[in-house]
C-alpha positions in Angstrom: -6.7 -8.1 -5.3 -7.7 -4.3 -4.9 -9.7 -3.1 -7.7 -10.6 0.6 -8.8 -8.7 3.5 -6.5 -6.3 0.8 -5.3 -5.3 -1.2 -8.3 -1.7 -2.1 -7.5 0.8 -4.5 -9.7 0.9 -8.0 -7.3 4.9 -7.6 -6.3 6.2 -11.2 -4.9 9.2 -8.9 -2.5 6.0 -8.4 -0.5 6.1 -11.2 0.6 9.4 -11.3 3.3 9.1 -7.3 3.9 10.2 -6.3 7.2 7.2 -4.8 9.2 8.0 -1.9 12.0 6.5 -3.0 15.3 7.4 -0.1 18.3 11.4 -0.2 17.0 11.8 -3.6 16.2 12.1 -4.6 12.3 10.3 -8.1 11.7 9.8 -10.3 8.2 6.1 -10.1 7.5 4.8 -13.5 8.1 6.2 -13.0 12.2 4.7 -9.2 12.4 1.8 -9.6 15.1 0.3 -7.3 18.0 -1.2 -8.5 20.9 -5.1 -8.7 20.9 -5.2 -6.5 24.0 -3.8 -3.9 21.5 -6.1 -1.1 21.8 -6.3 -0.7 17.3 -7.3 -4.3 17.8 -10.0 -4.0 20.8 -11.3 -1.1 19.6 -10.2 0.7 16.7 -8.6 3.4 19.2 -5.5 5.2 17.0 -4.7 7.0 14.0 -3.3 5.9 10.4 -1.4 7.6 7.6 -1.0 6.4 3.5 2.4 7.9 2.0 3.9 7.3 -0.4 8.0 6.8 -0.9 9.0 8.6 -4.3 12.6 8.5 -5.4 13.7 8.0 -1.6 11.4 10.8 -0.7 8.2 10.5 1.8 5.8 12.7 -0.7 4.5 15.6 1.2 5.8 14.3 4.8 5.3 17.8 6.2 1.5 17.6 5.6 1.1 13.8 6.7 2.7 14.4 10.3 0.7 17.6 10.6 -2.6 15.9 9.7 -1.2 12.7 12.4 -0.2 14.9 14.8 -3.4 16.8 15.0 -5.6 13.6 15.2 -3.8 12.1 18.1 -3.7 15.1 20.0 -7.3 15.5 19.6 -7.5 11.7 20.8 -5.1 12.3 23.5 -2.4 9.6 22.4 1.1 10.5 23.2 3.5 9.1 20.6 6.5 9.5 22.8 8.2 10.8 19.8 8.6 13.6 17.5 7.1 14.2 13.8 11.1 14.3 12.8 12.1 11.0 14.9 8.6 9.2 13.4 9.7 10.2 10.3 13.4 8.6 10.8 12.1 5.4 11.8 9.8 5.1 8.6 13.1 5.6 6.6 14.9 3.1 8.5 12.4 0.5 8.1 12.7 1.9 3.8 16.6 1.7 4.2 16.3 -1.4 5.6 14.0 -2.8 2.7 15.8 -1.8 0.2 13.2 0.9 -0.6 13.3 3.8 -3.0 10.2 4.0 -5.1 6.9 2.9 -5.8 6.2 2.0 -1.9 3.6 2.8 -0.2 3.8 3.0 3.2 0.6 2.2 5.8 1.9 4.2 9.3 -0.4 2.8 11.8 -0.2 4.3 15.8 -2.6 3.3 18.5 -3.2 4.0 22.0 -1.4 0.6 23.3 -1.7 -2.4 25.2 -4.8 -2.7 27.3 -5.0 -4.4 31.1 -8.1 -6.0 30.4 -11.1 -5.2 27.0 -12.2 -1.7 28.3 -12.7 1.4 26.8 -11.4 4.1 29.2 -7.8 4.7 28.4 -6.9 4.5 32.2 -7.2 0.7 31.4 -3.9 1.1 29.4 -0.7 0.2 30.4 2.7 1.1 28.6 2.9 4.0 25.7 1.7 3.9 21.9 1.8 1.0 19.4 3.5 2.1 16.3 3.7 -0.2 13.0 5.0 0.6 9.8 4.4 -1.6 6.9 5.9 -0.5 3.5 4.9 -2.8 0.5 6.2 -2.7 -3.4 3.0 -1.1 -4.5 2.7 0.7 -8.1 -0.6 2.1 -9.5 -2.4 0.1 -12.1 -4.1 1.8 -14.7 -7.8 1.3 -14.4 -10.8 2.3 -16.9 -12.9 5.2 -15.3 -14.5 4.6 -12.0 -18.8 4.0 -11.4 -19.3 5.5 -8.7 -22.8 4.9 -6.6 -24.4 7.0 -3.7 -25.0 5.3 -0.8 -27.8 6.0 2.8 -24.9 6.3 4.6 -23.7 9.7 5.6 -21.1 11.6 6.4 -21.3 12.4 10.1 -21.0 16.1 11.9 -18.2 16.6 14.2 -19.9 15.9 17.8 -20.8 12.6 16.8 -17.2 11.2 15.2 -15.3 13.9 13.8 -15.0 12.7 10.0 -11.4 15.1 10.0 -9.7 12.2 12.2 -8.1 9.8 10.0 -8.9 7.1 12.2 -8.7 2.9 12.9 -12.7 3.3 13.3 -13.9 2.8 9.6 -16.7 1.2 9.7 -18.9 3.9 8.4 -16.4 3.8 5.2 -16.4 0.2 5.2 -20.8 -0.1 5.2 -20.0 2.5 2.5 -18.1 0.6 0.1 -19.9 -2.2 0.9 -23.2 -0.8 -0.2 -21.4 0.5 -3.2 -20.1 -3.1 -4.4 -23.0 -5.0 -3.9 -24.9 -2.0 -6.3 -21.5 -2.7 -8.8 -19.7 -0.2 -8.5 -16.1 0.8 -7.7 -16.6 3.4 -5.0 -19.0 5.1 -3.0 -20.4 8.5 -3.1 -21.3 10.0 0.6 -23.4 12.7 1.5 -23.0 15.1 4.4 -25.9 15.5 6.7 -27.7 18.3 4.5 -27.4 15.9 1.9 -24.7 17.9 0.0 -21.8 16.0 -1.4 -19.4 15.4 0.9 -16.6 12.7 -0.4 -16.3 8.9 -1.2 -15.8 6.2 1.2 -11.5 6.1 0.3 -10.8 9.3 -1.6 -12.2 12.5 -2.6 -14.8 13.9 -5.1 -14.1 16.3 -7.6 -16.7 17.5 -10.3 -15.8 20.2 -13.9 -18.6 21.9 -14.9 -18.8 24.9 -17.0 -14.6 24.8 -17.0 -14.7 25.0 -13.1 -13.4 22.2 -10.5 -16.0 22.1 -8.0 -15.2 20.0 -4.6 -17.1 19.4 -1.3 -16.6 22.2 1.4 -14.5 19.9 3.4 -16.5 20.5 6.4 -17.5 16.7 6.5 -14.4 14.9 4.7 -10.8 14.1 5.7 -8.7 17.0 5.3 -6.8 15.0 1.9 -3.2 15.6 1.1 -3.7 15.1 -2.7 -7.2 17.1 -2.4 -5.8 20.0 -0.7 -2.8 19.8 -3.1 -5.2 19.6 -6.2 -7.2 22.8 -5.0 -3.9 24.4 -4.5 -2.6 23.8 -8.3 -6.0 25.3 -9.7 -5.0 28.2 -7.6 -1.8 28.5 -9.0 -2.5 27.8 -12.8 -5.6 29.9 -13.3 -8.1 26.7 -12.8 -11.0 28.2 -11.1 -11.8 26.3 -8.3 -14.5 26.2 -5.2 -15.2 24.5 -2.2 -18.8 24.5 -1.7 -21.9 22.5 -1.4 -23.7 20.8 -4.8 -26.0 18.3 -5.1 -26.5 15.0 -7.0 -28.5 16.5 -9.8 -25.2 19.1 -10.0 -23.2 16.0 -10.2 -25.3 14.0 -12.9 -25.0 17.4 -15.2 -20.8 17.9 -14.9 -18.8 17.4 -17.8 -16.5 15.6 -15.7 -15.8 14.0 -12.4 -12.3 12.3 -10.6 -11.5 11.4 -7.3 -8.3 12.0 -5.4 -5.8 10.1 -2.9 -2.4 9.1 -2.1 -2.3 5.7 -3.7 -3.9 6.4 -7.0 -3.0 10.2 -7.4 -6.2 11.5 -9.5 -8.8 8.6 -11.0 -11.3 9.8 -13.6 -15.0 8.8 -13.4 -17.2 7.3 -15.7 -20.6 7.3 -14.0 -22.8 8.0 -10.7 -25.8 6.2 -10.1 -26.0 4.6 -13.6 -25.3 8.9 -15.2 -22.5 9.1 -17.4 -20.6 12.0 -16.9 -19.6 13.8 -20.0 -17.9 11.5 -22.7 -17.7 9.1 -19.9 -13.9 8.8 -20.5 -11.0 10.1 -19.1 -11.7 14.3 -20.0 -8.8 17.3 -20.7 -9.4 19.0 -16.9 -8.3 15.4 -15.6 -5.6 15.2 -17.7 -4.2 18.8 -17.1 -4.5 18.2 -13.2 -2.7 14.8 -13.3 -0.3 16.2 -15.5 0.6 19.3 -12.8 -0.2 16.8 -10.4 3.1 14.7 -11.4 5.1 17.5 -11.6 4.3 18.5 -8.1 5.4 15.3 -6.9 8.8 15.6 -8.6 9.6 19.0 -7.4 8.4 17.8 -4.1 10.8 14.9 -4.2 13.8 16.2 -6.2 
């Protein structure tokens, strides 16, 4: 069972869903790829988390840009467009029965392979494209510890850490590192040792009555994040993108992290600090609160 960020209420439906496999709907316990798939071989595709909110894809526009983007930097042709990608995942809804509290895992990779073998000339055939939407709400969970790990963040000429991709291992060592120290999620630097994000969502600090976030020079480009920065904007919140430092985090009145599942998660503690009261603080609450709303307007 998922614990901190990705609490979620254990839904039995989830059990006979039908998974999207290149067109074809399929119950759950039949959905398989081959193990030439390139995802499977070697991590080679893209991946998007949305979320299905009164039979609504919450900010779609911004998912398929952020998708569309990575893939073209990876040189995977989808064979279809963001509009007909987007039909399909509302198909496979429609035919679930779907409206709300789903969350929906969009998965595309390069495709079948001849033979194990990097080079994509090995491939044969187009894209792989799954869709698995589950029954998924949010739990509520007591604020997150958070604990900062060795490993980094990397620049963009190693693996650029804007591509959303299958190749998570760095997250994965991340979180790892982070559970075996006991706490929920990890804290990643960049590689000036700045603050960059956490291994499965993004960092936020309030000090001083200010949200500060990482530059976003070394993070995922977030949906939520981008939309949180945009509601300070917009309300009067001052807000900066910058680079701070742990000591900068152990002295915030506040800290939360961000993401599609969990919308915004306050935190407790980093590295054994306690942040503030500890508990859930009024900057949190205000920027759930016009956090919510935005979804609403979004999916009226």
């Amino acid at each position: 069972m998922a614990t901190g960020t990705h609490a979620y209420e254990d839904d039995p439906r989830n059990e006979t869903v039908l998974i999207y496999i290149n067109g074809e709907l399929t119950p759950r316990p039949d959905a398989k790829i081959s193990v030439f798939d390139s995802g499977f071989l070697l991590g080679d595709g893209m991946w998007e988390g949305m979320r299905l909110h009164k039979g609504k894809l919450a900010f779609q526009d911004q998912h398929m840009r952020r998708l569309y983007e990575n893939l073209k930097a990876v040189d995977i042709d989808i064979g279809m467009t963001p509009d007909q990608l987007v039909g399909e995942i509302m198909r496979t809804c429609d035919a679930n029965g779907m409206t709300d509290d789903i969350h929906i895992r969009l998965v595309v990779s390069r495709g079948l392979k001849r033979t194990p073998y990097q080079h994509p000339n090995a491939n044969v055939g187009g894209a792989t494209i799954v869709i698995i939407p589950e029954h998924k709400k949010a739990r509520e969970v007591a604020p997150l510890s958070l604990f900062t790990v060795h490993v980094h963040r990397g620049a963009p000429d190693t693996q650029d850490p804007k591509w959303n991709s299958l190749s998570k291992l760095n997250c994965i060592a991340a979180c790892i590192q982070a559970d075996k120290a006991g706490a929920d999620e990890a804290v990643m630097l960049d590689p000036h040792g700045f603050v960059a994000t956490c291994n499965s969502t993004h960092f936020f600090i309030v000090r001083h009555g200010e949200v500060w976030t990482s530059t976003g020079d070394y993070c995922l480009p977030g949906i939520t994040r981008g939309n949180i920065v945009a509601l300070c904007r917009e309300n009067g919140i001052p807000v900066h993108e910058k680079n701070f430092s742990l000591t900068e985090v152990y002295g915030a009145e506040e800290a939360f992290v961000t993401g599609t599942f969990g919308g915004l998660t306050p935190v407790a503690s980093v590295d054994g600090r306690t942040l503030g009261t500890g508990e859930l603080g009024p900057m949190t609450v205000r920027l759930r609160e016009l956090y919510r709303g935005l979804i609403e307007r979004e999916c009226a």
